[in-house]
C-alpha positions as CSV (number, residue, x, y, z in Angstrom):
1,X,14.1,-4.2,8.5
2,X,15.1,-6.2,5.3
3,X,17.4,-4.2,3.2
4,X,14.7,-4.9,-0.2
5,X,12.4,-1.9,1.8
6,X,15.2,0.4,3.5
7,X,13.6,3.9,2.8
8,X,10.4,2.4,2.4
9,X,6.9,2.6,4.6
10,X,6.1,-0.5,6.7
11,X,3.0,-1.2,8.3
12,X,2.2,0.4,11.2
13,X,1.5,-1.6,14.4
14,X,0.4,-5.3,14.7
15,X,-0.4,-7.9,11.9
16,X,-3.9,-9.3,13.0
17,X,-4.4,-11.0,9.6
18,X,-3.4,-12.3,6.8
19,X,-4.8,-14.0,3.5
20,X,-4.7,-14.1,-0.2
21,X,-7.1,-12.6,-2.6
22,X,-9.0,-15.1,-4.1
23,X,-11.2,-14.6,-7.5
24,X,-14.5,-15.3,-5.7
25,X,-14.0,-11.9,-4.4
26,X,-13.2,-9.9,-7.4
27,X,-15.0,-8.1,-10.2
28,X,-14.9,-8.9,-14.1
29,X,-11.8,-6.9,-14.2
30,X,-10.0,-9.0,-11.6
31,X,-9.5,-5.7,-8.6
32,X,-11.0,-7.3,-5.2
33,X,-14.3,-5.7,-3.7
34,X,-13.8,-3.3,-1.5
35,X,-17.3,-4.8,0.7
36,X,-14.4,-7.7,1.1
37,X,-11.7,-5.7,2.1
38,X,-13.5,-3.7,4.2
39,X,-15.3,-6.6,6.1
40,X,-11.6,-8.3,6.0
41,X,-10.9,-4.6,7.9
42,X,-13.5,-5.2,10.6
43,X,-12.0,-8.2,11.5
44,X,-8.8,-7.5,12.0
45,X,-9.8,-4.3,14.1
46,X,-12.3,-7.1,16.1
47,X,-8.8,-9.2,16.6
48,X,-7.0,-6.1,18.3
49,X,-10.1,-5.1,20.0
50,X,-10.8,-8.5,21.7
51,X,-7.1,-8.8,22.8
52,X,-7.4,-5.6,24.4
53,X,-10.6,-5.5,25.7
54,X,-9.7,-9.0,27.2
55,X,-13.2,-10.9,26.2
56,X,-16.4,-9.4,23.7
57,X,-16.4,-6.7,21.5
58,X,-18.3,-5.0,19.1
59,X,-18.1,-3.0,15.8
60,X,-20.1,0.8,16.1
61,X,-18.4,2.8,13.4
62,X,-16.3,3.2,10.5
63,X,-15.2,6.7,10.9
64,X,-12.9,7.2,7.7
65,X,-11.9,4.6,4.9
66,X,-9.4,5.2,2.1
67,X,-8.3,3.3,-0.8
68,X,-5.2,3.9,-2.0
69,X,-5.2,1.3,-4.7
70,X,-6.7,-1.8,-5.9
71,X,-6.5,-5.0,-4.6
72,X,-5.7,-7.8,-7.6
73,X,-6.0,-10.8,-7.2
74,X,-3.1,-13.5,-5.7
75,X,-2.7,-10.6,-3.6
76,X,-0.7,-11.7,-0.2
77,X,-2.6,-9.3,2.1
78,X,-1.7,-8.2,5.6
79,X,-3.9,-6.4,7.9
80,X,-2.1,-4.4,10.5
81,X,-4.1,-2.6,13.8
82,X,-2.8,0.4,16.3
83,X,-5.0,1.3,18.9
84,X,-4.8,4.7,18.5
85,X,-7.3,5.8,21.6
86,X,-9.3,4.1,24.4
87,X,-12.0,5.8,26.2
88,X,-14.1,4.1,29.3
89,X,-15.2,1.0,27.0
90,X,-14.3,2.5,23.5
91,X,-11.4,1.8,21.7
92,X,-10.1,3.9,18.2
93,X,-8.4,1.9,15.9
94,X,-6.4,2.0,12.5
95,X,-6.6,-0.5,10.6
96,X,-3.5,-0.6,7.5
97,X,-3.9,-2.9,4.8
98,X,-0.8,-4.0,2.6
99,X,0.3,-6.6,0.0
100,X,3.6,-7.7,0.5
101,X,5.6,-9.6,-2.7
102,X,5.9,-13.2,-1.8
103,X,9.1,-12.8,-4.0
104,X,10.5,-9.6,-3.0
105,X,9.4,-8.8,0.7
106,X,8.1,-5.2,-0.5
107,X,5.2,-3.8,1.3
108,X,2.8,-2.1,-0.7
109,X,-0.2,-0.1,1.3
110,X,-3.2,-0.2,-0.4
111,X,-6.2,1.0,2.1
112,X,-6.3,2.4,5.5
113,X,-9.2,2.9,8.1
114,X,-10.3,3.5,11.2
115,X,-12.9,2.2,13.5
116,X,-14.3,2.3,16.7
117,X,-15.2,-1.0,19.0
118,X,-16.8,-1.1,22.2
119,X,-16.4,-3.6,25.3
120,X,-18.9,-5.6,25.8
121,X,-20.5,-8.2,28.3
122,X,-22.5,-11.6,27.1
123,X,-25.5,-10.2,27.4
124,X,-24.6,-7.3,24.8
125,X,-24.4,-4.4,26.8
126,X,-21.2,-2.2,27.1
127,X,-18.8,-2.4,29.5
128,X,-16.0,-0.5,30.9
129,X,-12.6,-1.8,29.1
130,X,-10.6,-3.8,31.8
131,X,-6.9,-2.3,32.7
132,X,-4.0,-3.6,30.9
């Protein structure tokens, strides 16, 4: 842990991605979409999902969302998954999403969700998740 966030919250669990907030996603007053973020979200969740569900995956629900605050943008954001639960092909994950100061190293949460994948074959049909 770097000594600049001792005492501080880090992300929880694994970084799945990581960008910048660009102004081609932002509003007139310069705070990022949350449509973005949230599709931004899904694809981090889709990264951990895949990994665990060792091929396909798909997206069936976004069971909560919060948004602790805005996104701006230049915004060096990190989107962090935990698999919090896995069921026969279902898989609960959190999704945290936090800027962290290029200059500094602080993190900074800003939104947190959680959704649900599913295994999948290529035809599209579920499938039971394979064993670690």
């Amino acid at each position: 842990m770097h000594s600049t966030n001792e005492n501080r919250p880090m992300p929880r669990g694994m970084l799945c991605l990581q960008t910048i907030a660009m102004p081609a996603d932002a509003n007139p007053n310069g705070d990022i979409f949350g449509g973005w973020l949230v599709s931004q979200m899904d694809l981090a969740a889709g990264v951990a999902a895949r990994i665990r569900a060792k091929g396909r995956t798909a997206t069936v629900a976004i069971d909560a969302m919060v948004f602790l605050r805005p996104v701006k943008v230049g915004d060096i954001v990190g989107f962090y998954t935990d698999i919090l639960s896995t069921g026969r092909s279902s898989m609960k994950i959190l999704v945290e999403v936090w800027a962290v100061s290029d200059l500094t190293g602080v993190h900074t949460k800003l939104t947190e969700g959680l959704f649900t994948f599913v295994a999948i074959n290529d035809q599209g049909n579920t499938r039971e998740l394979s064993k670690h």
